[in-house]
LUMKELUM-635473 format. One record per atom (N, C-alpha, C): residue number from 0; atom name; x, y, z. Coordinates in Angstrom, 1 decimal. Atoms other than C-alpha are relative to their C-alpha. Example, Ala and Ser with C-alpha at 12.3 -4.5 7.8 and 13.67 -1.06 7.14 Angstrom:
<sites>
0|N|0.9|-1.2|0.0
0|CA|12.3|-4.5|7.8
0|C|0.9|1.2|0.0
1|N|-0.9|-1.1|0.0
1|CA|13.7|-1.1|7.1
1|C|-0.8|1.1|0.8
</sites>
This chain:
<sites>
0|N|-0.4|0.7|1.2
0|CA|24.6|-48.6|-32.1
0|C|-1.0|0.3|-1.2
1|N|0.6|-0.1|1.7
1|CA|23.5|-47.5|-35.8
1|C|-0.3|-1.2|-0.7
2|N|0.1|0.9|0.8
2|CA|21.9|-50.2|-37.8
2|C|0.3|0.3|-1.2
3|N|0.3|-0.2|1.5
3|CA|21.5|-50.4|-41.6
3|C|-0.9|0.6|0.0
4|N|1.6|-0.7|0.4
4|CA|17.9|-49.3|-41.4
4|C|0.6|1.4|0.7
5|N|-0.1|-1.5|-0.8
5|CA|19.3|-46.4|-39.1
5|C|0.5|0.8|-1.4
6|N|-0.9|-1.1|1.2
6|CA|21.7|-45.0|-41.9
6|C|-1.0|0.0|-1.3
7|N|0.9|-0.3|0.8
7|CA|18.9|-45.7|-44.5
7|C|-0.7|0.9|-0.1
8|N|0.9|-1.3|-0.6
8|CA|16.7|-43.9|-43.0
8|C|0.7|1.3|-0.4
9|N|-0.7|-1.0|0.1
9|CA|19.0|-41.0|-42.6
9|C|0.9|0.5|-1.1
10|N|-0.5|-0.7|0.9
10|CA|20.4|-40.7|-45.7
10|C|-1.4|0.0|-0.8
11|N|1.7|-0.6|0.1
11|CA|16.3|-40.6|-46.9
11|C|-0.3|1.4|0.4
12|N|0.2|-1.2|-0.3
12|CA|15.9|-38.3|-44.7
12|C|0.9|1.4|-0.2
13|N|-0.3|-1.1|0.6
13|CA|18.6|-36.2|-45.8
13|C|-0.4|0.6|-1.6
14|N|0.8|0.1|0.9
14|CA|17.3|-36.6|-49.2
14|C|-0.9|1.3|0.1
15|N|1.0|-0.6|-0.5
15|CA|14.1|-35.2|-48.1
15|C|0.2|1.6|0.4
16|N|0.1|-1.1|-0.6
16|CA|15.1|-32.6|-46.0
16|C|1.1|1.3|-1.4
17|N|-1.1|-0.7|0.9
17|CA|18.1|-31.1|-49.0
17|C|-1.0|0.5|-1.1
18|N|1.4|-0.8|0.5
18|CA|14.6|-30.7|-51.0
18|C|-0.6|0.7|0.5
19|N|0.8|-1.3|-0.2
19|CA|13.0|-28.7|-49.0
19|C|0.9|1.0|0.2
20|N|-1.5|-1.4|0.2
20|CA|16.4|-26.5|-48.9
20|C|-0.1|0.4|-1.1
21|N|-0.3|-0.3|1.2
21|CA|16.2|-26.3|-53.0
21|C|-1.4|0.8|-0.1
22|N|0.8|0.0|0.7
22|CA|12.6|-26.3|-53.1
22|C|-0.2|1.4|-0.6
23|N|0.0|-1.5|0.0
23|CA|12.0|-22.2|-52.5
23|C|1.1|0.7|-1.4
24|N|-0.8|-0.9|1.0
24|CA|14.8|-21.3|-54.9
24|C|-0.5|-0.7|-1.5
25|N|0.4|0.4|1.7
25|CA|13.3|-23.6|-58.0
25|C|-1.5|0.4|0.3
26|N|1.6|-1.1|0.5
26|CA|9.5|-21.8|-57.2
26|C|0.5|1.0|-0.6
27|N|-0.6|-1.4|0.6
27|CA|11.7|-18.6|-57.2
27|C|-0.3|-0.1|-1.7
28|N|-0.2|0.2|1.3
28|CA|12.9|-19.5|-60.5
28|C|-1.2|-0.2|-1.3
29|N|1.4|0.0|0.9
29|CA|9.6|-20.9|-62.0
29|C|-0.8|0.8|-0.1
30|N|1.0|-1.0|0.0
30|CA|7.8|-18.2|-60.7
30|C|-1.6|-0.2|0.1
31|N|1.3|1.1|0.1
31|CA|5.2|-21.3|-59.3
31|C|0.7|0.1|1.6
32|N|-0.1|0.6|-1.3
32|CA|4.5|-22.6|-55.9
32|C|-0.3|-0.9|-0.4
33|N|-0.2|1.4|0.6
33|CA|4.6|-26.3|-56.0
33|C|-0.5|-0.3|1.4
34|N|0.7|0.2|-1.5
34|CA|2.2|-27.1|-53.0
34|C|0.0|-1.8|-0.3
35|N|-0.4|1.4|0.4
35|CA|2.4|-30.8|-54.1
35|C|1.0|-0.6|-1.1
36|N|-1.7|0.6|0.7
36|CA|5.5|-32.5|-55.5
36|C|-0.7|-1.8|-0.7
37|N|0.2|1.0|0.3
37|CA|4.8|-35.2|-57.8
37|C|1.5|-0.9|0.2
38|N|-0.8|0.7|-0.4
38|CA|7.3|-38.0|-57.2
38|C|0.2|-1.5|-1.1
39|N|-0.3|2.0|0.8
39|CA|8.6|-41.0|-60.1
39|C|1.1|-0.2|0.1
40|N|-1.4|0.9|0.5
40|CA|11.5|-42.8|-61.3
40|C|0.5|-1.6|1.4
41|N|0.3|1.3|-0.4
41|CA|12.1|-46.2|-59.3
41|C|0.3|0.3|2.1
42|N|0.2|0.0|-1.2
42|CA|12.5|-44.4|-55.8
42|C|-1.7|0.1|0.5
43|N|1.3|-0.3|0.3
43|CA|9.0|-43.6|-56.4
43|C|-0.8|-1.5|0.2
44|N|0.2|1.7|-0.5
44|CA|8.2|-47.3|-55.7
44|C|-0.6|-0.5|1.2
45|N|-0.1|0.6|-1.5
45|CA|8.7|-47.4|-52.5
45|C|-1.1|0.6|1.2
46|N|0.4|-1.2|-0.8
46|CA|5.9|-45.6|-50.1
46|C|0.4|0.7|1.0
47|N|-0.5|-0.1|-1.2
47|CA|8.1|-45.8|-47.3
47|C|0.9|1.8|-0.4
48|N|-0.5|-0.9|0.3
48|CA|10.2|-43.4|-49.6
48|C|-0.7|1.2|0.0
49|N|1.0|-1.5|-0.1
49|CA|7.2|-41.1|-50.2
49|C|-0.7|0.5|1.5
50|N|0.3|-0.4|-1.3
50|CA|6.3|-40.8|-46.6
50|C|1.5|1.0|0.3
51|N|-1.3|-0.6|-0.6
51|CA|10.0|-39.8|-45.6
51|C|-0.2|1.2|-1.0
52|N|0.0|-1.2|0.9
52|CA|9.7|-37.0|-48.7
52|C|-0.9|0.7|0.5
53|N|0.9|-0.8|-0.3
53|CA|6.5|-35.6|-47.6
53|C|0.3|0.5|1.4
54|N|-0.3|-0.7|-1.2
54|CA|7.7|-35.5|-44.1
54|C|1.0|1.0|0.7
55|N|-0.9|-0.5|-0.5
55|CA|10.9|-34.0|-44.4
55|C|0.0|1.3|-0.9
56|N|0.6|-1.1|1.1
56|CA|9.8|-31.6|-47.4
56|C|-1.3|0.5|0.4
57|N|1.1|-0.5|-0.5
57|CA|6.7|-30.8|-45.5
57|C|-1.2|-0.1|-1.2
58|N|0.9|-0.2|1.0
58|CA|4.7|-31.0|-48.6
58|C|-0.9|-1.3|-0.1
59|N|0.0|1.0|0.4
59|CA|2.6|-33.5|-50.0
59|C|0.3|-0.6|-0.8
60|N|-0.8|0.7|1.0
60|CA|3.9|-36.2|-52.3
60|C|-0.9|-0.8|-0.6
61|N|0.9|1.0|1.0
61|CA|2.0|-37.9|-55.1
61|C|0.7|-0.9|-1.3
62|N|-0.7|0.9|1.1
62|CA|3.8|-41.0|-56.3
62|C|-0.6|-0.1|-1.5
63|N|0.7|0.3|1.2
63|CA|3.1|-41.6|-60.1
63|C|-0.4|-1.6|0.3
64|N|0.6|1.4|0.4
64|CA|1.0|-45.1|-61.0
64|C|1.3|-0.6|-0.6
65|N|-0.7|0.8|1.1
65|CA|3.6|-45.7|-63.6
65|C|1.9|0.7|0.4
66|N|-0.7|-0.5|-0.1
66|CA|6.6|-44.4|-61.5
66|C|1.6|-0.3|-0.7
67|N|-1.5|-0.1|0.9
67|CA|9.8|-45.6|-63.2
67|C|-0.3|0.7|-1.4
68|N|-0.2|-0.3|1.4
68|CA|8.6|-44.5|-66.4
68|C|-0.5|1.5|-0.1
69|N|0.9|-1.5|0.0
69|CA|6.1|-41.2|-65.3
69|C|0.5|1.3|-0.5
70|N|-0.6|-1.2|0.4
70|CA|8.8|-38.4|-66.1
70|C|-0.1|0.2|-1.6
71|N|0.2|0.5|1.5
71|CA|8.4|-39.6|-70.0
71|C|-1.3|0.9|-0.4
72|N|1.0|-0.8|1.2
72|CA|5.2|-38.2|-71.4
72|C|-0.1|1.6|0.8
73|N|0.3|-1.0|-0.3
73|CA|5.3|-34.9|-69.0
73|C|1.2|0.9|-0.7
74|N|-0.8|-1.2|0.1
74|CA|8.4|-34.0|-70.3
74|C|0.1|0.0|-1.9
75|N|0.7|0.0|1.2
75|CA|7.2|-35.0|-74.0
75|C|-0.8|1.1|-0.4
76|N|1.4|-1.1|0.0
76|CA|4.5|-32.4|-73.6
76|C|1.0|1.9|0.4
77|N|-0.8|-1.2|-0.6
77|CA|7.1|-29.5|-72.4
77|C|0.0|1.1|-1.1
78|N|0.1|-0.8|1.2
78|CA|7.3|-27.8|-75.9
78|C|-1.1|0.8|-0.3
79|N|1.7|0.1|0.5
79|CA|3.4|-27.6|-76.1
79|C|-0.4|0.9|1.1
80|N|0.7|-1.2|-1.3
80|CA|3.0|-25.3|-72.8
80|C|-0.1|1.2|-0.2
81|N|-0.3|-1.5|-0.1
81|CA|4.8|-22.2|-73.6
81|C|-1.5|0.6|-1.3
82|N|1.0|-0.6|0.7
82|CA|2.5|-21.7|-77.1
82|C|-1.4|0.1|0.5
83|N|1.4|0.0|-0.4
83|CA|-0.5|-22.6|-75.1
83|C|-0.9|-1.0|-0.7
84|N|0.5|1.0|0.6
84|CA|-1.1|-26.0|-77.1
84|C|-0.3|-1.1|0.5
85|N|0.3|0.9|-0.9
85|CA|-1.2|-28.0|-74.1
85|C|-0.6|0.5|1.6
86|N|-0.2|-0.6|-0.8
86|CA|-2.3|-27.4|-70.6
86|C|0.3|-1.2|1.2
87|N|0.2|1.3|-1.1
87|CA|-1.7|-29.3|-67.0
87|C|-0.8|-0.9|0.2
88|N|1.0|1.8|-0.2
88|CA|-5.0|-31.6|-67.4
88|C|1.2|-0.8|-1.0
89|N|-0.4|0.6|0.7
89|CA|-2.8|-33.2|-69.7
89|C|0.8|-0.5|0.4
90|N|-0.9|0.4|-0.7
90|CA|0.0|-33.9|-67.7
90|C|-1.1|-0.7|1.0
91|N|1.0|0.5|-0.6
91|CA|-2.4|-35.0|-65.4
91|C|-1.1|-1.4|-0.4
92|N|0.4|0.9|0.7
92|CA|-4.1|-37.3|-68.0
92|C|1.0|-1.0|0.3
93|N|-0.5|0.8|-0.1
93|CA|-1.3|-39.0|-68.6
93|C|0.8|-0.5|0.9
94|N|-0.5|0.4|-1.1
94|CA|0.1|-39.5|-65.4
94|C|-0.3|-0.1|1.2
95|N|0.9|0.4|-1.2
95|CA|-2.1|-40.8|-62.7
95|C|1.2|0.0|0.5
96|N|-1.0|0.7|-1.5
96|CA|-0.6|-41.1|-59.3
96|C|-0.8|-1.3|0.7
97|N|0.2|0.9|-0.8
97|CA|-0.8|-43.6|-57.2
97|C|-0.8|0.2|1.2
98|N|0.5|-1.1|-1.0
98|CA|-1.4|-41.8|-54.1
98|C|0.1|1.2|0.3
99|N|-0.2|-1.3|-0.3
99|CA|-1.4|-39.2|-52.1
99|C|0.7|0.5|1.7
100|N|-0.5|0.1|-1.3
100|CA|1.1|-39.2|-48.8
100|C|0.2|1.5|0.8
101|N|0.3|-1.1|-1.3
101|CA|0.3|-36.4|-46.2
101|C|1.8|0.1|0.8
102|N|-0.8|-0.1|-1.0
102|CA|2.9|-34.9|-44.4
102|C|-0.3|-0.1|1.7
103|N|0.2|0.3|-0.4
103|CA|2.9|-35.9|-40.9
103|C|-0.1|1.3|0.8
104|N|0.2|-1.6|-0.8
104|CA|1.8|-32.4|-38.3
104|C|1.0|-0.1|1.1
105|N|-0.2|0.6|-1.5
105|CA|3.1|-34.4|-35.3
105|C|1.5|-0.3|-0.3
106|N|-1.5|0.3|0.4
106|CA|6.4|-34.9|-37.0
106|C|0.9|1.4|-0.5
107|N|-0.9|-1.3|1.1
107|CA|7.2|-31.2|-38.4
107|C|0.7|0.3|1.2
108|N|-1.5|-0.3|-1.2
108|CA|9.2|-30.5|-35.1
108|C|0.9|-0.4|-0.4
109|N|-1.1|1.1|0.1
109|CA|11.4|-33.3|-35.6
109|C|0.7|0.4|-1.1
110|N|-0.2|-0.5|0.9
110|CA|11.9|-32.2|-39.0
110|C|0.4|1.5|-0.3
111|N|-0.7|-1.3|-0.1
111|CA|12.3|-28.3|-38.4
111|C|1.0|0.1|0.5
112|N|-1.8|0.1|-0.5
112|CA|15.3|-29.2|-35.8
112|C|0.9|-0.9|-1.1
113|N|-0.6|0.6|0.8
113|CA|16.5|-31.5|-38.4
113|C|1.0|1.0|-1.2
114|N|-0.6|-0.9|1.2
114|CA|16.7|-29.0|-41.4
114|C|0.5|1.0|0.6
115|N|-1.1|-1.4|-0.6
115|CA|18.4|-26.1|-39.1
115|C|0.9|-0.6|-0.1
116|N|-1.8|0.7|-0.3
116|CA|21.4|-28.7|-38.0
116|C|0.4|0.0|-1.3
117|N|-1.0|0.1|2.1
117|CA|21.5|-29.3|-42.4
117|C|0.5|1.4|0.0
118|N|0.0|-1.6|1.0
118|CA|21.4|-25.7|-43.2
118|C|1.5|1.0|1.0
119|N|-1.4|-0.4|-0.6
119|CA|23.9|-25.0|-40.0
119|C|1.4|-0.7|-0.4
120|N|-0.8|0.8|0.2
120|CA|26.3|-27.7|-40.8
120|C|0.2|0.3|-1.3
121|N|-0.6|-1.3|1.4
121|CA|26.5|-26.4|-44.4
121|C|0.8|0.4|0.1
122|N|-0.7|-1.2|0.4
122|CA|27.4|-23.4|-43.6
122|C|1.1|0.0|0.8
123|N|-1.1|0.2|-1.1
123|CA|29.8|-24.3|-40.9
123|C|1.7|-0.9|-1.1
124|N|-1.0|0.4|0.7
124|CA|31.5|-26.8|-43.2
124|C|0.6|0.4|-1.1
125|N|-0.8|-0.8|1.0
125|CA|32.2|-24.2|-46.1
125|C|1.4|0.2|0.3
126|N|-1.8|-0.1|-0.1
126|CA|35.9|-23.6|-44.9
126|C|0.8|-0.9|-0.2
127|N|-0.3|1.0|-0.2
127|CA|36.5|-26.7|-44.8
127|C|0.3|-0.7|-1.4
128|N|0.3|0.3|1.2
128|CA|35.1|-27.4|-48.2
128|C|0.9|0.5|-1.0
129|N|-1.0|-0.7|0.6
129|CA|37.3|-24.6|-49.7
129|C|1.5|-0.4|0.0
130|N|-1.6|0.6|-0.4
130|CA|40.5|-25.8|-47.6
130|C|0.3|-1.2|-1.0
131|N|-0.4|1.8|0.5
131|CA|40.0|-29.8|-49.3
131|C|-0.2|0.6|-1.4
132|N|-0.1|0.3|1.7
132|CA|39.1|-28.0|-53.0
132|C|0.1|1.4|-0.3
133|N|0.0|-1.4|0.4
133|CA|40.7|-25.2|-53.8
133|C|-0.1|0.4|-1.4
134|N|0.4|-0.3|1.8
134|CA|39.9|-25.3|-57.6
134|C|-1.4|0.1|0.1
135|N|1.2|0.0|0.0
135|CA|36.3|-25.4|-56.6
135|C|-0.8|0.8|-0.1
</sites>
């Protein structure tokens, strides 16, 4: 029998694990590795939430201090990078984290069979996907 906390969990951890599916193709794109993932907006709250991110994204996670509001002055400053009139201490300045949650070593199994079943079940349910929307 599934509780509530069971399905919480699991839709967390899908969460979690559907980032570390994206993460690779938005470094591609930035043409950055992102060895730590800062983390705000009011899920950012929760540490229970930043544990489950770090564990299922393998990475580490560094809640913001001021997480519902933290996305605000980094993306204020966005304009200011490309000329070279800002740099990352600055982002940095104004956006303390809170902590700093470790991915778990002892948990990356659990987590690598996890993200196969996502990444199979995907691809499995594409026909499926197509059959229910064929305008899609």
């Amino acid at each position: 029998q599934s509780t509530r906390a069971d399905m919480t969990r699991a839709v967390l951890e899908g969460c979690a694990l559907s980032l570390r599916w994206l993460l690779p193709a938005v470094e591609a794109f930035a043409e950055d590795c992102f060895a730590t993932l800062r983390f705000s907006g009011g899920a950012a709250v929760s540490p229970g939430w930043a544990q489950v991110m770090a564990r299922g994204g393998l990475r580490p996670v560094e809640p913001l201090a001021s997480a519902r509001y933290g996305n605000n002055p980094p993306l204020a400053l966005l304009p200011f990078f490309e000329p070279g009139l800002c740099d990352h201490g600055a982002v940095d300045r104004l956006c303390p984290v809170r902590a700093r949650v470790e991915p778990v070593a002892a948990h990356a199994e659990v987590y690598d069979v996890q993200f196969e079943a996502l990444v199979t079940a995907f691809e499995q349910l594409r026909p499926l996907h197509a059959l229910l929307n064929p305008h899609s």
